[in-house]
mmCIF file of the N, C-alpha and C atoms, coordinates in Angstrom:
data_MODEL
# 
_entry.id   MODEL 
# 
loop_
_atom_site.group_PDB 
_atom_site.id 
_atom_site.type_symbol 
_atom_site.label_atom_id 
_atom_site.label_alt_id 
_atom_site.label_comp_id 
_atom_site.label_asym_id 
_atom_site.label_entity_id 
_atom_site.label_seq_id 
_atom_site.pdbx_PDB_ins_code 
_atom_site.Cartn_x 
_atom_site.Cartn_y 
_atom_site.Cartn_z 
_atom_site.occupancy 
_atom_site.B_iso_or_equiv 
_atom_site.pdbx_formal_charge 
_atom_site.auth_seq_id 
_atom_site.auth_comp_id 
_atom_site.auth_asym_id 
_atom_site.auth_atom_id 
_atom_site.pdbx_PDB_model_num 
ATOM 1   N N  . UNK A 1 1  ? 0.848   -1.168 0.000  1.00 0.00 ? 1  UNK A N  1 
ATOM 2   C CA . UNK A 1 1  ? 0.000   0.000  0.000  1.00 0.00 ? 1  UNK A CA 1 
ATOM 3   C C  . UNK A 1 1  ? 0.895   1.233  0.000  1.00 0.00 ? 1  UNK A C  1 
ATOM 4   N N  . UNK A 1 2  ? 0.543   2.164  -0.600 1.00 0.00 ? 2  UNK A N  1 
ATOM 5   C CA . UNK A 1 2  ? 0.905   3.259  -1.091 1.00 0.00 ? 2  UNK A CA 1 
ATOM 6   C C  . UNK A 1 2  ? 1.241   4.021  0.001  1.00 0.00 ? 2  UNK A C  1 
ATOM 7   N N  . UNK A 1 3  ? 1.483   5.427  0.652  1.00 0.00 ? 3  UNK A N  1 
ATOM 8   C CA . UNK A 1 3  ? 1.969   6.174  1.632  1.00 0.00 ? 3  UNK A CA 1 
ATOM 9   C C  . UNK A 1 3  ? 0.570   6.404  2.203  1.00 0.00 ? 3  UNK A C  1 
ATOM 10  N N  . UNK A 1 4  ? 0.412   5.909  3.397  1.00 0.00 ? 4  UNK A N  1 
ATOM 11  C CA . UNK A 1 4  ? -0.831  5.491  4.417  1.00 0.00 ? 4  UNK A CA 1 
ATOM 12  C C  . UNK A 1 4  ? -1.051  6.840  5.594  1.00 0.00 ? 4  UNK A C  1 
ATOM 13  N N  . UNK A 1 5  ? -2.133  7.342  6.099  1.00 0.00 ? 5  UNK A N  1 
ATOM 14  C CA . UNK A 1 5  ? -2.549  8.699  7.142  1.00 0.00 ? 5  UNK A CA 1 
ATOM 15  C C  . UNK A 1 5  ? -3.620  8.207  7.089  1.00 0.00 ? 5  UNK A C  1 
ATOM 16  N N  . UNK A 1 6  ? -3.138  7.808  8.756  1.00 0.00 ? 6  UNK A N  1 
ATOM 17  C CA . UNK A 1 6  ? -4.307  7.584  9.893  1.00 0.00 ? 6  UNK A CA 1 
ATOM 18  C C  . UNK A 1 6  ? -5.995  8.199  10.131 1.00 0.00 ? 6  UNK A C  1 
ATOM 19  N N  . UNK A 1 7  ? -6.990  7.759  10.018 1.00 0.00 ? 7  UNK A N  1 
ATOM 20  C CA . UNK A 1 7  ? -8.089  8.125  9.732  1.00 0.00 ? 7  UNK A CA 1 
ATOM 21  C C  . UNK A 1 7  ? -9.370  7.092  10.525 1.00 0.00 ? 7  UNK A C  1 
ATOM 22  N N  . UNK A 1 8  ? -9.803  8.397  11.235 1.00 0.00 ? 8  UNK A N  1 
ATOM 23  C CA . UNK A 1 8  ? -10.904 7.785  12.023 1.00 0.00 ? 8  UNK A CA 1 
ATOM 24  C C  . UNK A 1 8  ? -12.784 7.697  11.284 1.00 0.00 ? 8  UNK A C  1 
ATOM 25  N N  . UNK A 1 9  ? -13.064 6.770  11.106 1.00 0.00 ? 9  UNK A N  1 
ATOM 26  C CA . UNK A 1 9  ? -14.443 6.973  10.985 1.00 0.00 ? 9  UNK A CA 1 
ATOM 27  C C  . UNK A 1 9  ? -15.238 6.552  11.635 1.00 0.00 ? 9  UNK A C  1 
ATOM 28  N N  . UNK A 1 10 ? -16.297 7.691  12.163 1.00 0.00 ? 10 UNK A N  1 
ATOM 29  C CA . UNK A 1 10 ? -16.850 7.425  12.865 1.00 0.00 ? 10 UNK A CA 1 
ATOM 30  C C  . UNK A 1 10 ? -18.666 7.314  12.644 1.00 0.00 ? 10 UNK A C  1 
ATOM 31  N N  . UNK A 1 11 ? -19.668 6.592  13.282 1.00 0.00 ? 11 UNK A N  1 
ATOM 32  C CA . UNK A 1 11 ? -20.584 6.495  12.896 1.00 0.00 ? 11 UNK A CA 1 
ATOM 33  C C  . UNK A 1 11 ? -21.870 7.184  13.829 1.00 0.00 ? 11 UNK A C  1 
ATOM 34  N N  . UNK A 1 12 ? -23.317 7.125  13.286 1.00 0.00 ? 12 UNK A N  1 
ATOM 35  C CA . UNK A 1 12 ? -24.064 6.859  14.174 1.00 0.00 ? 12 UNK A CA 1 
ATOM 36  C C  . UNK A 1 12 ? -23.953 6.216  15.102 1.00 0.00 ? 12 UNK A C  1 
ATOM 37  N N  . UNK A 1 13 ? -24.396 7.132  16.706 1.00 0.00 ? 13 UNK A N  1 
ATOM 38  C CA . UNK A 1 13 ? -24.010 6.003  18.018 1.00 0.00 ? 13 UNK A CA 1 
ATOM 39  C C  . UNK A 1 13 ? -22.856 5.856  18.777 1.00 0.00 ? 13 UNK A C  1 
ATOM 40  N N  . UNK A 1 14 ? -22.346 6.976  17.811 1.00 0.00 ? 14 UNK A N  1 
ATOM 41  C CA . UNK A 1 14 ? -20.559 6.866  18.435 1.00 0.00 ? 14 UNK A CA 1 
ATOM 42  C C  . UNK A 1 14 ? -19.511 5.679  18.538 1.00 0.00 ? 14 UNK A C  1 
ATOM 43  N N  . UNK A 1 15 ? -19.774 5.199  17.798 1.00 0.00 ? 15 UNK A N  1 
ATOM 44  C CA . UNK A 1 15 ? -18.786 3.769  17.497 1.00 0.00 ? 15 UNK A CA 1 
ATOM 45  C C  . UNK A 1 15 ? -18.314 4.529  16.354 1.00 0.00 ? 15 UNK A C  1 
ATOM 46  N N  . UNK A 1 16 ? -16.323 4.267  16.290 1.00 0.00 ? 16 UNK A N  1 
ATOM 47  C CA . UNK A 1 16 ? -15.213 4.742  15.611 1.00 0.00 ? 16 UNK A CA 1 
ATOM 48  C C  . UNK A 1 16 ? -14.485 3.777  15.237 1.00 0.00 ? 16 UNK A C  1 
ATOM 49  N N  . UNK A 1 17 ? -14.085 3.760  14.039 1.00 0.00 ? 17 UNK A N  1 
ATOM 50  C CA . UNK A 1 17 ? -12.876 2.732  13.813 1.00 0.00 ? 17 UNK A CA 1 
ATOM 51  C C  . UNK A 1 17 ? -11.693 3.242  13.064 1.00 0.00 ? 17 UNK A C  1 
ATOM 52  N N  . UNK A 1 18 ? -10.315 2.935  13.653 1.00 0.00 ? 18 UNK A N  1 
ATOM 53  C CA . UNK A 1 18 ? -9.065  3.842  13.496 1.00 0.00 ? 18 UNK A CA 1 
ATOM 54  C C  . UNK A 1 18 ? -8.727  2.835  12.478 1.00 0.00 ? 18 UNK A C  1 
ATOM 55  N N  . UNK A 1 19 ? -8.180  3.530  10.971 1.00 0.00 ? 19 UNK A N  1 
ATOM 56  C CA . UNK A 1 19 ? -7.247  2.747  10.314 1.00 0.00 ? 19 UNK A CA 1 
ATOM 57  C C  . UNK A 1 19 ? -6.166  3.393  9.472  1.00 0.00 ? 19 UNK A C  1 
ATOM 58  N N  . UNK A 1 20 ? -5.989  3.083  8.728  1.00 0.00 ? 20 UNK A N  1 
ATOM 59  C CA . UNK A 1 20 ? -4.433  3.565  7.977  1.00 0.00 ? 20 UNK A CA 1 
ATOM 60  C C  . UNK A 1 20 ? -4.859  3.620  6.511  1.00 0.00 ? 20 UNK A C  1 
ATOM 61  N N  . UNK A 1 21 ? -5.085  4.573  5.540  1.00 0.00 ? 21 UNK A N  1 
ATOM 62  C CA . UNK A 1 21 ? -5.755  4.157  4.176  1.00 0.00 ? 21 UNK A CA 1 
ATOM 63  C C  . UNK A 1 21 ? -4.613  5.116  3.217  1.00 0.00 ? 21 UNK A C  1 
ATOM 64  N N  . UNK A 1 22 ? -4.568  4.820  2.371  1.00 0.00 ? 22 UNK A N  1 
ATOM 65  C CA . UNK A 1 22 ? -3.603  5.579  1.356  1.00 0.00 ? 22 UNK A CA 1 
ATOM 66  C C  . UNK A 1 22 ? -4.542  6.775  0.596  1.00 0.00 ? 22 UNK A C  1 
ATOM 67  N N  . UNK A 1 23 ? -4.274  7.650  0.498  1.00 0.00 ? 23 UNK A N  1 
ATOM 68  C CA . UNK A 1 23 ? -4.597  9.174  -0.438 1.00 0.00 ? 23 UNK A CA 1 
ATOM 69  C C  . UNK A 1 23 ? -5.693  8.681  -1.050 1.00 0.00 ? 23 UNK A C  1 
ATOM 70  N N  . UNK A 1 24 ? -5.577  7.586  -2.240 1.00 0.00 ? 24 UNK A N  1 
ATOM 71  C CA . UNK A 1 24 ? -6.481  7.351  -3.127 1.00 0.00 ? 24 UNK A CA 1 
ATOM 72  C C  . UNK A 1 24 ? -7.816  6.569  -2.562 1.00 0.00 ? 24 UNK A C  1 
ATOM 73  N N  . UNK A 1 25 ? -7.078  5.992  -1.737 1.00 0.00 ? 25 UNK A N  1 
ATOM 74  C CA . UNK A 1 25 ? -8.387  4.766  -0.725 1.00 0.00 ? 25 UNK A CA 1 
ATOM 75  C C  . UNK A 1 25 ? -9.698  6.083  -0.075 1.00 0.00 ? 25 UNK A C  1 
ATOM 76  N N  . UNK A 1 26 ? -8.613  6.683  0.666  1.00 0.00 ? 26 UNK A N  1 
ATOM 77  C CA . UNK A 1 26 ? -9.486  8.121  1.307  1.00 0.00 ? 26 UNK A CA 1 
ATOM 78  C C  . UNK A 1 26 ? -10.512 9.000  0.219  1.00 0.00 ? 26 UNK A C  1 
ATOM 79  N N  . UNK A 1 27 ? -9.896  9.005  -0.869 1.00 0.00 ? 27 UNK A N  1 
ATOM 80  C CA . UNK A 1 27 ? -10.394 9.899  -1.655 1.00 0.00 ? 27 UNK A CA 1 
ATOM 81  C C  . UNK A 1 27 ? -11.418 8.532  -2.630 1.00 0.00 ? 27 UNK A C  1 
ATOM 82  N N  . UNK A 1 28 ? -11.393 7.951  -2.746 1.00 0.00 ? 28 UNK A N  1 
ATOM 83  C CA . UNK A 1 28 ? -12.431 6.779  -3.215 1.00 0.00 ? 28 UNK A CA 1 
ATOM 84  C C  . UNK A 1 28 ? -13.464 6.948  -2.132 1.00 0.00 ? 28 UNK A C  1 
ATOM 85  N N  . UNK A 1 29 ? -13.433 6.718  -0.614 1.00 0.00 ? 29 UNK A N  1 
ATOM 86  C CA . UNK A 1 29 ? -14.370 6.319  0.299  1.00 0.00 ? 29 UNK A CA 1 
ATOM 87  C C  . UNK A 1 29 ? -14.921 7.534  0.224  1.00 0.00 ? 29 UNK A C  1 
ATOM 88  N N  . UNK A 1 30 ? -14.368 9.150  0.750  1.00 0.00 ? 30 UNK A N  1 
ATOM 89  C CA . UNK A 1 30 ? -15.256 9.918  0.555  1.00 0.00 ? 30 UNK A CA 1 
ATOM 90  C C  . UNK A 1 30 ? -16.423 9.936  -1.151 1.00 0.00 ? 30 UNK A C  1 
ATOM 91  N N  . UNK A 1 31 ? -15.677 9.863  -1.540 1.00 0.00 ? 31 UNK A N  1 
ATOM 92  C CA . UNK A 1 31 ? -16.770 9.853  -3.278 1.00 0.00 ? 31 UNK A CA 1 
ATOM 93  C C  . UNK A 1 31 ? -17.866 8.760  -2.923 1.00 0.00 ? 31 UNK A C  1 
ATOM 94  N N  . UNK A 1 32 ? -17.767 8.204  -2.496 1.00 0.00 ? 32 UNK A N  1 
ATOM 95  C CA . UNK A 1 32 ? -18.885 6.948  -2.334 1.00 0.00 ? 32 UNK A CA 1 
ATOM 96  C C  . UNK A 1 32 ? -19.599 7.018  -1.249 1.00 0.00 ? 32 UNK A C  1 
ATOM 97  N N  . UNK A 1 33 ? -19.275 7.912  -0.083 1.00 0.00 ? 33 UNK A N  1 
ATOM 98  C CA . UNK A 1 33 ? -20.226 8.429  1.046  1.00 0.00 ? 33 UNK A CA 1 
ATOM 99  C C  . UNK A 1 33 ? -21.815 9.297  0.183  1.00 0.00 ? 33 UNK A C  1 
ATOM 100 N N  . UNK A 1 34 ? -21.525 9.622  -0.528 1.00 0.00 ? 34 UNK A N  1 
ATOM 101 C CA . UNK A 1 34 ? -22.872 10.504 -1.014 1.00 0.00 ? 34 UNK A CA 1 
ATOM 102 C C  . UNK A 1 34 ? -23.470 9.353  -1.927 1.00 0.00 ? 34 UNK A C  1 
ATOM 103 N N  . UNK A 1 35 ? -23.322 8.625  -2.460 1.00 0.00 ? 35 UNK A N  1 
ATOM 104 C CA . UNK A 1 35 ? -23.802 7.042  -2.641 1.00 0.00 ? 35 UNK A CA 1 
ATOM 105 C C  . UNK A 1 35 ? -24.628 6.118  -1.748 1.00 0.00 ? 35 UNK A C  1 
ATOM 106 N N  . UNK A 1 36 ? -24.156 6.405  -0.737 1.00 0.00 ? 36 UNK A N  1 
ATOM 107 C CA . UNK A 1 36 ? -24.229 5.363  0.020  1.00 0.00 ? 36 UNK A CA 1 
ATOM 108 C C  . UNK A 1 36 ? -24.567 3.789  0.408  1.00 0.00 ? 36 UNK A C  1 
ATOM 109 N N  . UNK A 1 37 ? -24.882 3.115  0.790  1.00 0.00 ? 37 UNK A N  1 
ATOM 110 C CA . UNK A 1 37 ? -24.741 1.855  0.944  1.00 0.00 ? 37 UNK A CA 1 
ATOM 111 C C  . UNK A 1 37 ? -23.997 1.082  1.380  1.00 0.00 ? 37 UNK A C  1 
ATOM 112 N N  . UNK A 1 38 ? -23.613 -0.048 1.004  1.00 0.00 ? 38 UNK A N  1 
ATOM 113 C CA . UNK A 1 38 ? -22.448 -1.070 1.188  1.00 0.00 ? 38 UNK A CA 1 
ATOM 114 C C  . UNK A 1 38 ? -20.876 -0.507 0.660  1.00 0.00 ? 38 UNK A C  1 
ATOM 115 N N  . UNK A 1 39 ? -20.083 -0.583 1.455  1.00 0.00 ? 39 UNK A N  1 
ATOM 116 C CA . UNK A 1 39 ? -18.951 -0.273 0.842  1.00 0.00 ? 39 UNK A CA 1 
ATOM 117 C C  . UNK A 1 39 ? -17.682 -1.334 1.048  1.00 0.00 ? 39 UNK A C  1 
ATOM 118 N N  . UNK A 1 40 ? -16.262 -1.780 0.179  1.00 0.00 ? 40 UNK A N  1 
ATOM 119 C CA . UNK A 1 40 ? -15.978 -2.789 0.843  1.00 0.00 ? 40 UNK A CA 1 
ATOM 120 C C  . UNK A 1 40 ? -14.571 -1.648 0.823  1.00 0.00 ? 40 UNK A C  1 
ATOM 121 N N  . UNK A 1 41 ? -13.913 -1.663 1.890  1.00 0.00 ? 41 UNK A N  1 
ATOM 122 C CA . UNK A 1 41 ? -12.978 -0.591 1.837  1.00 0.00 ? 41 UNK A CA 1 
ATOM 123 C C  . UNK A 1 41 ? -11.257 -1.321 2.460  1.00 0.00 ? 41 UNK A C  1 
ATOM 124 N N  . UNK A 1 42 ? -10.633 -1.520 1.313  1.00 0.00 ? 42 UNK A N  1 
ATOM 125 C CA . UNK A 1 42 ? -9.193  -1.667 1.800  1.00 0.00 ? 42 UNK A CA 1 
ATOM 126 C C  . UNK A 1 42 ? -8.348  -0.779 2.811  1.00 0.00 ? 42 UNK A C  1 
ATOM 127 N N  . UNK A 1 43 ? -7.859  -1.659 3.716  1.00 0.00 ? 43 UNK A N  1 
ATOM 128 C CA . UNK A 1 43 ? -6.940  -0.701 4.769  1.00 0.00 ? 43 UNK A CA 1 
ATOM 129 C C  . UNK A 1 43 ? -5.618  -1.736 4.342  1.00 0.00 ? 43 UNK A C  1 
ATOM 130 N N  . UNK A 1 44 ? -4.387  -1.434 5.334  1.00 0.00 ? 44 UNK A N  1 
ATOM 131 C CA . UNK A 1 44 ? -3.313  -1.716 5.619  1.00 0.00 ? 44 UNK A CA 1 
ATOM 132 C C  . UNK A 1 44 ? -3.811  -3.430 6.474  1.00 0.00 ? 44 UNK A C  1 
ATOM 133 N N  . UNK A 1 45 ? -4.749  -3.090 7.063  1.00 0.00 ? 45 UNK A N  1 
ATOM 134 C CA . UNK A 1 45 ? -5.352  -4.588 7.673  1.00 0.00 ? 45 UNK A CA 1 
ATOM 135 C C  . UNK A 1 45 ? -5.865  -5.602 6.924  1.00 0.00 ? 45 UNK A C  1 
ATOM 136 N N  . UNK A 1 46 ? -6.500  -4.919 6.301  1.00 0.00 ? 46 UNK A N  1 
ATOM 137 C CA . UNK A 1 46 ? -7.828  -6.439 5.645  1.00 0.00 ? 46 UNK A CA 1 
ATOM 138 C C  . UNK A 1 46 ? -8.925  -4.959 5.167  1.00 0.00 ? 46 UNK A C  1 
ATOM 139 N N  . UNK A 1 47 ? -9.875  -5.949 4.644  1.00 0.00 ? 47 UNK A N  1 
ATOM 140 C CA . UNK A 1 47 ? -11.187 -5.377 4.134  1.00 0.00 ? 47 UNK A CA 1 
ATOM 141 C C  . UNK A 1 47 ? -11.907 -5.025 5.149  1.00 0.00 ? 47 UNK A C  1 
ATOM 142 N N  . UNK A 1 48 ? -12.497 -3.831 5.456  1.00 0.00 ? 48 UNK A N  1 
ATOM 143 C CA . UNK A 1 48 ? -14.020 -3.572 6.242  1.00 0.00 ? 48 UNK A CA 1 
ATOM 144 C C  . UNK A 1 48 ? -14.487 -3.140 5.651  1.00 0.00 ? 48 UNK A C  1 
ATOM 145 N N  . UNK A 1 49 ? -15.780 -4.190 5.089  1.00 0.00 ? 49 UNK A N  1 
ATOM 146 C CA . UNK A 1 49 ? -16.889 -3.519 4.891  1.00 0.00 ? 49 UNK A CA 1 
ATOM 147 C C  . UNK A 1 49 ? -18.182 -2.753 5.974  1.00 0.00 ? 49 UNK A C  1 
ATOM 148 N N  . UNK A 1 50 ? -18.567 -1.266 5.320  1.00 0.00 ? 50 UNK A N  1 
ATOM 149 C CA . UNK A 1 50 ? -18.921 -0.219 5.715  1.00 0.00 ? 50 UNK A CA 1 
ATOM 150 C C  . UNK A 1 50 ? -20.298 0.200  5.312  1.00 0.00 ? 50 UNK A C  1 
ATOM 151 N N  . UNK A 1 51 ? -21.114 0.181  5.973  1.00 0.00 ? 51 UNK A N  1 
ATOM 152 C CA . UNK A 1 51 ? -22.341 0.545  6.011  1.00 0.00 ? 51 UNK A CA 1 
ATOM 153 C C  . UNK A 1 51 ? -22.645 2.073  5.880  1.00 0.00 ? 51 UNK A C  1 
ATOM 154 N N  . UNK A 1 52 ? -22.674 2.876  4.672  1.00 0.00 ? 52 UNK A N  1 
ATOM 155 C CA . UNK A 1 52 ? -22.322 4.387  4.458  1.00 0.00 ? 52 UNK A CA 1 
ATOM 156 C C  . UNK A 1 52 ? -23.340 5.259  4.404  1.00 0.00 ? 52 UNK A C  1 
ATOM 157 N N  . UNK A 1 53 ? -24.442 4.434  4.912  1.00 0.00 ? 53 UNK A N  1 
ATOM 158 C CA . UNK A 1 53 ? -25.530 5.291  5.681  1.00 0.00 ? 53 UNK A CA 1 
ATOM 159 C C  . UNK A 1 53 ? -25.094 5.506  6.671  1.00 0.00 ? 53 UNK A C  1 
ATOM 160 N N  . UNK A 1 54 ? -24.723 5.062  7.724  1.00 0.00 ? 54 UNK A N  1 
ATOM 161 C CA . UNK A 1 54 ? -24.221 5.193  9.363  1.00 0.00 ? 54 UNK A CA 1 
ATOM 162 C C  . UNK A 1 54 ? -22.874 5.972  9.373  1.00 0.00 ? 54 UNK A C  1 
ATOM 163 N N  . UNK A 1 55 ? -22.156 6.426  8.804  1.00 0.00 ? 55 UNK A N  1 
ATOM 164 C CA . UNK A 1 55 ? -21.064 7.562  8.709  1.00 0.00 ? 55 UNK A CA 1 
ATOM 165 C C  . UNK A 1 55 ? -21.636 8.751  9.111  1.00 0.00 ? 55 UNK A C  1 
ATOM 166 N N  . UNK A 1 56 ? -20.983 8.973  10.253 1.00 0.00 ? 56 UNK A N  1 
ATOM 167 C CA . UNK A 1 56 ? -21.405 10.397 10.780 1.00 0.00 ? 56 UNK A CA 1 
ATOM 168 C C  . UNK A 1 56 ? -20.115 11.522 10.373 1.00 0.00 ? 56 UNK A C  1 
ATOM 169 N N  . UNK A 1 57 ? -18.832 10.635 10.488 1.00 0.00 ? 57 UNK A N  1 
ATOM 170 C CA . UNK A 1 57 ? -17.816 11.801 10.190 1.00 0.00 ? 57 UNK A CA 1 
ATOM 171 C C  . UNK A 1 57 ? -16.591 11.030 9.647  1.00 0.00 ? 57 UNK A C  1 
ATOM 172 N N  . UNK A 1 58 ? -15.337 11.392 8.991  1.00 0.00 ? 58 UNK A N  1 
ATOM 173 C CA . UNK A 1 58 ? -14.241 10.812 9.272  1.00 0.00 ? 58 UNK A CA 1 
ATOM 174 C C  . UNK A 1 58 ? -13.413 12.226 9.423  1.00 0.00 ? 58 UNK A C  1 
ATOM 175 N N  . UNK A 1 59 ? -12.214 11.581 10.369 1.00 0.00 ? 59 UNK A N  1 
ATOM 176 C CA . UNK A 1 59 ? -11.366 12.372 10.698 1.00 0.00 ? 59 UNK A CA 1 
ATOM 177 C C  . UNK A 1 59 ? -9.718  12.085 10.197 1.00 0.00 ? 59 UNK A C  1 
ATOM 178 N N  . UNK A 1 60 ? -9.699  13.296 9.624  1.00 0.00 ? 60 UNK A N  1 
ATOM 179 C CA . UNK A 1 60 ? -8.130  12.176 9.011  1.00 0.00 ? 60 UNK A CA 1 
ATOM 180 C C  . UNK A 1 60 ? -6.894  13.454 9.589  1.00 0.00 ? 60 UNK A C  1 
ATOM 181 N N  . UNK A 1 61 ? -5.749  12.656 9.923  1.00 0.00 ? 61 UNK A N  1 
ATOM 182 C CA . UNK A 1 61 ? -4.655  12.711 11.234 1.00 0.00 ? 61 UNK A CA 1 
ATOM 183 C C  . UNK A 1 61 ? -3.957  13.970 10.408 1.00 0.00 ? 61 UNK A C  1 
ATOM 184 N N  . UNK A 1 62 ? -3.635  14.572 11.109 1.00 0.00 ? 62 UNK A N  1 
ATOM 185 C CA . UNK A 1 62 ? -2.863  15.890 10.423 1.00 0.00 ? 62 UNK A CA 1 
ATOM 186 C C  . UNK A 1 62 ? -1.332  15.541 10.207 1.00 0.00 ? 62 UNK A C  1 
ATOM 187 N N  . UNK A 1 63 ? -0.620  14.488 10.705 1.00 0.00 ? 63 UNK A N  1 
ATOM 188 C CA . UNK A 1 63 ? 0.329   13.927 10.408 1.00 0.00 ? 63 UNK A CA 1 
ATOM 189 C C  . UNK A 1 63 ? 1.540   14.807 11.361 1.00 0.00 ? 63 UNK A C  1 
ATOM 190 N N  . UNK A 1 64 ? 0.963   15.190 12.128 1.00 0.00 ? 64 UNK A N  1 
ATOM 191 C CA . UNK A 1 64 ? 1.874   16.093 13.358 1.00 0.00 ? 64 UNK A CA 1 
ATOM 192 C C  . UNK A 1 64 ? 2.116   15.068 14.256 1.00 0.00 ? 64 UNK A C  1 
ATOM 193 N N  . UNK A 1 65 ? 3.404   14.429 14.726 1.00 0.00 ? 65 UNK A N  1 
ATOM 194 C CA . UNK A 1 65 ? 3.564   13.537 15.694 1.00 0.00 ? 65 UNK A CA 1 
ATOM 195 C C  . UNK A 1 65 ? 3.899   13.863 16.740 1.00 0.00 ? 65 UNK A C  1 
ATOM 196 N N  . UNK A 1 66 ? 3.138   13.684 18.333 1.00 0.00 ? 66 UNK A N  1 
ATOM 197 C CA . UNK A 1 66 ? 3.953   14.187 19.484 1.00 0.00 ? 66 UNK A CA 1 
ATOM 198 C C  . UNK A 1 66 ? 4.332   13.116 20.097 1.00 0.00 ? 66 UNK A C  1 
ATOM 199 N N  . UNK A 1 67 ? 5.664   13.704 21.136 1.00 0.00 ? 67 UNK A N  1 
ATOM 200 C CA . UNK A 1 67 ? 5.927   13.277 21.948 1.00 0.00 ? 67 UNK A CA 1 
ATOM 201 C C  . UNK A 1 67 ? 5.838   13.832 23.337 1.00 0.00 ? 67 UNK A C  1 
ATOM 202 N N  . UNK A 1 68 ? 5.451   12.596 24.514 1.00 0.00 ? 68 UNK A N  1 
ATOM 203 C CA . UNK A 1 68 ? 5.698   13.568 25.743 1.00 0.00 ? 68 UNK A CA 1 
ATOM 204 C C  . UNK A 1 68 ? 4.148   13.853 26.248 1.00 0.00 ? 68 UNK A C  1 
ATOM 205 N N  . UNK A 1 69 ? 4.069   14.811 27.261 1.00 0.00 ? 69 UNK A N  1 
ATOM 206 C CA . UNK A 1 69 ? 2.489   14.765 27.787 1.00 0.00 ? 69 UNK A CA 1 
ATOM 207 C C  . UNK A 1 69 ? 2.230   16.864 28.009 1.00 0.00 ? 69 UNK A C  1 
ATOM 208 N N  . UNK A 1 70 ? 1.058   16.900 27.527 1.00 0.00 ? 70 UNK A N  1 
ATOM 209 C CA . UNK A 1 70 ? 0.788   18.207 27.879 1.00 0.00 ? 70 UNK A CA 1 
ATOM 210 C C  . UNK A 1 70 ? 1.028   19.122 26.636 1.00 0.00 ? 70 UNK A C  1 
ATOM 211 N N  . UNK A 1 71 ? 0.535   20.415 26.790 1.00 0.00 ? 71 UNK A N  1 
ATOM 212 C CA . UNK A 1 71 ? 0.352   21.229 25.827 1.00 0.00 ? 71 UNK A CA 1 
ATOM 213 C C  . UNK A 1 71 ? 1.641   21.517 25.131 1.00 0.00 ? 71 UNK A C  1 
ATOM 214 N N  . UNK A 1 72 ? 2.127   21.434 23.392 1.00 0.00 ? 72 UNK A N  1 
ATOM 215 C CA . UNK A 1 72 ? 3.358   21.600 22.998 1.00 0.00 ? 72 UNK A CA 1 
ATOM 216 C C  . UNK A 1 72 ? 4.562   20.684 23.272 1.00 0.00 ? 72 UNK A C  1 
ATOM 217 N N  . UNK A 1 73 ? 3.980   19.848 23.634 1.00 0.00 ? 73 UNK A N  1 
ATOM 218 C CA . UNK A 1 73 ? 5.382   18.660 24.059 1.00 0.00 ? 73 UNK A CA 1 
ATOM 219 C C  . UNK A 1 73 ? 5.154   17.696 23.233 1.00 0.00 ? 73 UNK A C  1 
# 
């Protein structure tokens, strides 16, 4: 898989699932959210398929890495 950023989606109900998807994977899944339905979506893991009525949001990682605890560390 291609160069991978971390991405949360989250659903109706508040159930989230964290995975790793490449540029094009991300940019496929959003295009197919206004579709909706069944989706079968490649990660770095395996396949989850995605129920794209129940998408409430995804959040994708700004690629800023910290270390350490507390504000700026």
């Amino acid at each position: 898989m291609a160069e991978a950023q971390r991405v949360e989606i989250g659903f109706e109900g508040g159930q989230v699932i964290s995975t790793r998807l490449s540029d094009q994977d991300l940019t496929d899944l959003r295009g197919r959210l206004e579709q909706g339905g069944w989706y079968d979506l490649p990660t770095e893991d395996g396949t989850i398929a995605l129920y794209l009525g129940k998408v409430a949001f995804i959040r994708v990682d700004s690629g800023g890495h910290r270390v350490g605890f507390g504000p700026g560390a």
